[in-house]
C-alpha positions as CSV (number, residue, x, y, z in Angstrom):
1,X,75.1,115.6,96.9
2,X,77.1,117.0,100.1
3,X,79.8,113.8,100.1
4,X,81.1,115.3,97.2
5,X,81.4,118.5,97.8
6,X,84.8,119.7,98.6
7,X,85.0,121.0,102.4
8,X,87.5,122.7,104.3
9,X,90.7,121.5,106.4
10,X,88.9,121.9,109.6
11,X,85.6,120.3,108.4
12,X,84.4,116.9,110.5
13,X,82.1,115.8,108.2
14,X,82.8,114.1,104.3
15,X,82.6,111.5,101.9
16,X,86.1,110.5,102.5
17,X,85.9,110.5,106.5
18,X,82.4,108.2,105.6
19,X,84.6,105.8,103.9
20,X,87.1,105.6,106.6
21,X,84.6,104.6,109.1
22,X,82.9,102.1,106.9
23,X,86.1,100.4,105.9
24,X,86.9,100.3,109.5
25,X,83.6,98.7,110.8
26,X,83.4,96.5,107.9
27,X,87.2,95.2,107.7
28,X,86.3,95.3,112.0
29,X,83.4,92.4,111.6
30,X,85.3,90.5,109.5
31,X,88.2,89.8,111.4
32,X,85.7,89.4,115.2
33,X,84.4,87.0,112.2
34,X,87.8,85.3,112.1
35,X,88.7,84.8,115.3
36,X,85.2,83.6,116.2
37,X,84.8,80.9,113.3
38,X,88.6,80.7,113.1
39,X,88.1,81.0,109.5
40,X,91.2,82.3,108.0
41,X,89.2,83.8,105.3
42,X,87.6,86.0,106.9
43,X,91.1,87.3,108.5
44,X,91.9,87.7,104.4
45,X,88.4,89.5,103.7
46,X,89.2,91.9,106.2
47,X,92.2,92.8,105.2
48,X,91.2,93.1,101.8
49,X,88.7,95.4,103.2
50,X,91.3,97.7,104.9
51,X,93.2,97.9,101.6
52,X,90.8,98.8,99.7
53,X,89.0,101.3,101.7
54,X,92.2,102.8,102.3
55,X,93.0,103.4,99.0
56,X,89.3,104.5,98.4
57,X,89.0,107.0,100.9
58,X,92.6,108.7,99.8
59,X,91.2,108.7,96.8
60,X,88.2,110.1,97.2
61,X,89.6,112.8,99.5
62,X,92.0,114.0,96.9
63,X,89.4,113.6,93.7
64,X,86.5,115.7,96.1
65,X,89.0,118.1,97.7
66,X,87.5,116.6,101.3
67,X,91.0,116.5,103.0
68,X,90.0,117.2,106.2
69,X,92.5,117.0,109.7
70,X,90.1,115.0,111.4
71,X,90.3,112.8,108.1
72,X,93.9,112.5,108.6
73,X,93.3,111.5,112.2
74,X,91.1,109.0,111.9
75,X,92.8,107.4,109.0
76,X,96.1,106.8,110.8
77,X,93.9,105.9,113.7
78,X,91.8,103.1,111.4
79,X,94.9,101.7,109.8
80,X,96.9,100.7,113.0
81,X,93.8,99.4,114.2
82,X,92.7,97.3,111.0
83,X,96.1,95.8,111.1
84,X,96.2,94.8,114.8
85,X,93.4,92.8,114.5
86,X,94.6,91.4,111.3
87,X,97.8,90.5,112.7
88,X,96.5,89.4,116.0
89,X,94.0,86.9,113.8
90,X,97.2,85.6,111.7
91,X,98.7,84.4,114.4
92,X,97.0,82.1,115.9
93,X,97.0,81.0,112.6
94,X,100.6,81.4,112.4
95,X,102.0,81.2,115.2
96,X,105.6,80.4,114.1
97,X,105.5,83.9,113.0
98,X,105.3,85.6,116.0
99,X,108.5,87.5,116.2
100,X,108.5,89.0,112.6
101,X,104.3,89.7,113.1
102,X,105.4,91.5,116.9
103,X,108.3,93.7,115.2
104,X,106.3,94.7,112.3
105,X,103.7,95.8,114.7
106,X,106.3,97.6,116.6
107,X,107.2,99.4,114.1
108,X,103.9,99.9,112.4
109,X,101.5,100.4,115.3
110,X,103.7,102.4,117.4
111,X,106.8,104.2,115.7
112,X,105.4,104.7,112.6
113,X,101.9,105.9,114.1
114,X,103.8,108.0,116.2
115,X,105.8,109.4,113.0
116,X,102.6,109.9,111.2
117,X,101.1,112.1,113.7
118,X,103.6,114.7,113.5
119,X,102.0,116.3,110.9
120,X,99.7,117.7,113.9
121,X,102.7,119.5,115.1
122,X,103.3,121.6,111.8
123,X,100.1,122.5,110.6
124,X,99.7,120.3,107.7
125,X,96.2,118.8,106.2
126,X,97.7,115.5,106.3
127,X,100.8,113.2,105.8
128,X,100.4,114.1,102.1
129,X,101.9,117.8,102.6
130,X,105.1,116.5,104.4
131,X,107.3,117.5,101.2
132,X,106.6,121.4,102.2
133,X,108.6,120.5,105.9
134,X,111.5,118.2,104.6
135,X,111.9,116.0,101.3
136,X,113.7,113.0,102.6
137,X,110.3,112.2,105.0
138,X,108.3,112.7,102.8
139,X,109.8,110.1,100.3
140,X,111.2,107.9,102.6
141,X,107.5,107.4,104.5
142,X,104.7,109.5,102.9
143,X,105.1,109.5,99.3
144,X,103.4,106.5,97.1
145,X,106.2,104.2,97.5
146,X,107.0,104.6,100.9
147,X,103.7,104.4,102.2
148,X,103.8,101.1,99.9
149,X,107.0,99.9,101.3
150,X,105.5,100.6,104.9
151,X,102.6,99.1,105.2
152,X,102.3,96.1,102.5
153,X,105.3,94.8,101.4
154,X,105.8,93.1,104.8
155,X,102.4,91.6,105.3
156,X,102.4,90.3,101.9
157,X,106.2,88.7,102.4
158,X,104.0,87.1,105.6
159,X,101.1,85.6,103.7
160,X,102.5,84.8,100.5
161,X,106.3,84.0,101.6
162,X,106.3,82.7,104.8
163,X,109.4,80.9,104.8
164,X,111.4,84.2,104.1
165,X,110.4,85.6,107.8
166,X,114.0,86.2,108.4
167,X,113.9,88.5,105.2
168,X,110.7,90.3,106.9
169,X,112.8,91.3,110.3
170,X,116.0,92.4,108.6
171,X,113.5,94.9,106.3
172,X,111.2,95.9,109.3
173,X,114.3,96.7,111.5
174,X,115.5,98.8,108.3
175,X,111.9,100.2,108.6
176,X,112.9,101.1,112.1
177,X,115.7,102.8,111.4
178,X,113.9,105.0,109.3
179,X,111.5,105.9,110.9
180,X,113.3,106.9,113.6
181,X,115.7,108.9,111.6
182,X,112.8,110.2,110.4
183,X,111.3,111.0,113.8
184,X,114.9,112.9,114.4
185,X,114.9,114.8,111.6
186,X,111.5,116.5,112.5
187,X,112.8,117.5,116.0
188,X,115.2,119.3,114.6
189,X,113.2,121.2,111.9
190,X,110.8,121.7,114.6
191,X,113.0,122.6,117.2
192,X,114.7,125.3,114.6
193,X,111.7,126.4,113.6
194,X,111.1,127.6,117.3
195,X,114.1,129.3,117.4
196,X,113.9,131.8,114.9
């Protein structure tokens, strides 16, 4: 079947990018659900949702050799959005949470997503290949951990630890820091890269 087969970096169709969009629209509904029926549940099935599907559709992409750019695109495109909507949803559940919920999403949304995109700008498949331009990125943001420490740790410290929000802006402003030392960093390989 064709959304297995392995396609090339430039490709716009594959089982992977498939997955992306499904986990979008389907995490999507449930959090319109949400904020509808204000059911927090269906804020928590959404989320699920994104998780899952973004694990899935890395996964699938690596197993099927169907890393595609436009994958790559859409992925950090879906996962910013997923979480706004999640986020937005928590807090009118939450509102006491507001601050920590509006950094993170700083940071997340924005820096990060801005961070992530540079992969554009030195011909790389994805985030994945960001050990070939500089090894402190890469582990800091893109490898297994950091993606880990980026984009879970402080929603779960939210949900499941509310009480510890202070804990969740002194680690998001540490987020912030690297990221933008991160962001630096890639200037200047960029920028030395032009020169030679």
């Amino acid at each position: 079947m064709a959304i297995f087969k392995s396609t090339k970096p430039e490709s716009l169709a594959s089982g992977a990018n498939l997955i992306t969009l499904l986990r979008l629209f389907s995490s999507f509904l449930f959090f319109c659900l949400a904020a509808v029926y204000h059911r927090e549940l269906y804020n928590y099935l959404g989320l699920g949702l994104h998780w899952l599907g973004d694990w899935l559709d890395g996964f699938w992409a690596k197993t099927f050799k169907q890393r595609t750019i436009l994958g790559a695109e859409i992925d950090i495109i879906a996962d910013r959005v997923e979480s706004l909507f999640f986020f937005i949803n928590f807090i009118s559940f939450h509102p006491a949470l507001v601050l920590p919920v509006a950094l993170y999403m700083l940071n997340f949304a924005f820096i990060d997503f801005y961070l992530s995109y540079q992969f554009i700008k030195f011909d790389l498949i994805s985030v994945d290949f960001f050990y070939l331009v500089d090894q402190k990125v890469f582990k800091l943001n893109f490898s297994q951990p950091g993606k880990f420490a980026n984009s879970t740790v402080i929603p779960l410290l939210l949900i499941f630890l509310p009480q510890l929000w202070p804990l969740t802006l002194i680690l998001t402003a540490g987020l912030i820091w690297i990221k933008v030392d991160s962001i630096f960093i890639l200037r200047k390989k960029k920028n030395q890269a032009i020169q030679i």
